[in-house]
N, C-alpha and C positions, 0 to 999 in steps of 0.2 A: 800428269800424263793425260789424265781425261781434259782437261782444262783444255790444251792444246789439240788435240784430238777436234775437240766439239769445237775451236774456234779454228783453226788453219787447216785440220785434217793430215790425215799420216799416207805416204806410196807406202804400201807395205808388198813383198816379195812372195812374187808366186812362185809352183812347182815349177815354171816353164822361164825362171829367170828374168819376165817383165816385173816391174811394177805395176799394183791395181791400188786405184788412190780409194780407202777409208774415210766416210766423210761424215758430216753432222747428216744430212741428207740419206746416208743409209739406219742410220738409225730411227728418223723420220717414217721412211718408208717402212720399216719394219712396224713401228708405232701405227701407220694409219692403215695399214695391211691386216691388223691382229684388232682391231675395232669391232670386230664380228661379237656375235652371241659366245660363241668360245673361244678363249683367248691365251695363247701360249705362249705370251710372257705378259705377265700381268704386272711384272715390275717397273716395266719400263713406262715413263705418266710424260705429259707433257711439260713438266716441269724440269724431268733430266736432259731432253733435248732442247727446249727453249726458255734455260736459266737464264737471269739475269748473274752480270756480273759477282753479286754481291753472294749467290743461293753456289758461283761455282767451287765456291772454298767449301761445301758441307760433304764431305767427306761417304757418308752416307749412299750421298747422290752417285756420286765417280764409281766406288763400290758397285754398286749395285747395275751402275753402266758397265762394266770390265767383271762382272760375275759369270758364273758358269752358265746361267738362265741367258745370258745372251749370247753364248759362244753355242747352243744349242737351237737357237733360231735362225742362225746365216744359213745353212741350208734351204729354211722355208723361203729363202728371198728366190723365187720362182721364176722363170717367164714362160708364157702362155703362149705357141702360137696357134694362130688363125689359119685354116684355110681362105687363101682369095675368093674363090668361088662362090664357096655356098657358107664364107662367115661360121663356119663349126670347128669344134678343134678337130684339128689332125690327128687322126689316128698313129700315125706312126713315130710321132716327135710329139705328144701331146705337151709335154711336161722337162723341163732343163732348167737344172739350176742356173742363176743369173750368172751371167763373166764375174769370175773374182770372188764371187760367194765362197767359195772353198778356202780361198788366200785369207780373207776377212775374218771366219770360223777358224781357222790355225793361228792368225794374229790374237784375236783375243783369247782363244788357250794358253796361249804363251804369256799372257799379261795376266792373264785370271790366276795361271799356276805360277805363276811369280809372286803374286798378292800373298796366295796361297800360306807360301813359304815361309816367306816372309813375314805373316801377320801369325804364324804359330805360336798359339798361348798356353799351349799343353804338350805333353808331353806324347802320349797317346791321343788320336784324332780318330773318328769312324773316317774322314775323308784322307790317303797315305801322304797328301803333296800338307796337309797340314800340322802333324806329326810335329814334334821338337826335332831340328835337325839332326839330322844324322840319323836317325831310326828306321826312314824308307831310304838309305845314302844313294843310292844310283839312283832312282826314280829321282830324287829330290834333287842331284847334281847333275841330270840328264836335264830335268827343268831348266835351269838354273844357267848352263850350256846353252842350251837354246834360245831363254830370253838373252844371253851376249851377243850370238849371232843374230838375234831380230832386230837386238840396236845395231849393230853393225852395218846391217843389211837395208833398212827400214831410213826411210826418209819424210821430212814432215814441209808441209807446202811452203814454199815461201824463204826457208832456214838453209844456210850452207853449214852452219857449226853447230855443235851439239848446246841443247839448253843443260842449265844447271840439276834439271831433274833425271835428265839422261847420266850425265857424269855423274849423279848422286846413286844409279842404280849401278850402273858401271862398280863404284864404289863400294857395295853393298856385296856386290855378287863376288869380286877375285879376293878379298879377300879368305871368302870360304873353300 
């Protein structure tokens, strides 16, 4: 999923029924935005947005791209405007989040709490979507509902058919 993500990029579905395209480039951005002395997401290195081929199989990397630590920064992705005038920000619109930020931040919720689920090693979790199934069952089958409607929904640049990773998730989730 992230493989394809960071090479062709996903339309993923907003609240307003457009598509907003998901791309290696917002990831980018987030990366050279967070450059600062304080940095809020420190996970994200230039290694996960500009892998080569061979680094995109470590498993490690995609995790860490599709983690909560990133589904908590699309918010920050900001735009600034300007007064023409006097080049100051405007007071009254100083600050708005960027088109699609919001769609972006619920796309990777929905991949992150899929992970989630799916990678449960115990039985009992501090976090409820990691749990052994069935322990948090609506929370967990509410996820789980929503990642079908994201593939459903959700389109990847370039593709008319589903890859074998999407029918592998597809797979994954009716059964339960």
């Amino acid at each position: 999923m992230c493989n394809t993500l960071l090479d062709k990029g996903f339309f993923i579905p907003a609240s307003n029924g457009s598509l907003v395209p998901l791309l290696k480039t917002d990831f980018a951005e987030i990366m050279e935005n967070d450059s600062q002395e304080y940095r809020i997401f420190h996970k994200l290195t230039a290694k996960h947005v500009h892998c080569k081929v061979s680094e995109q199989w470590q498993v490690h990397l995609a995790a860490q791209s599709l983690s909560h630590s990133t589904v908590i920064v699309f918010p920050f992705l900001v735009q600034v405007h300007q007064n023409d005038q006097r080049q100051e920000l405007d007071p009254q619109g100083v600050i708005e989040m960027k088109a699609g930020a919001k769609a972006k931040q619920d796309a990777e919720q929905r991949m992150n709490n899929w992970c989630d689920i799916m990678n449960s090693r115990q039985m009992l979790h501090t976090h409820m979507l990691s749990c052994g199934l069935g322990v948090h069952y609506h929370e967990q089958f509410a996820s789980l509902d929503e990642m079908e409607q994201f593939l459903k929904d959700f389109k990847i640049t370039g593709k008319t058919t589903e890859l074998p990773w999407q029918i592998g998730i597809h797979i994954a989730i009716n059964p339960t």
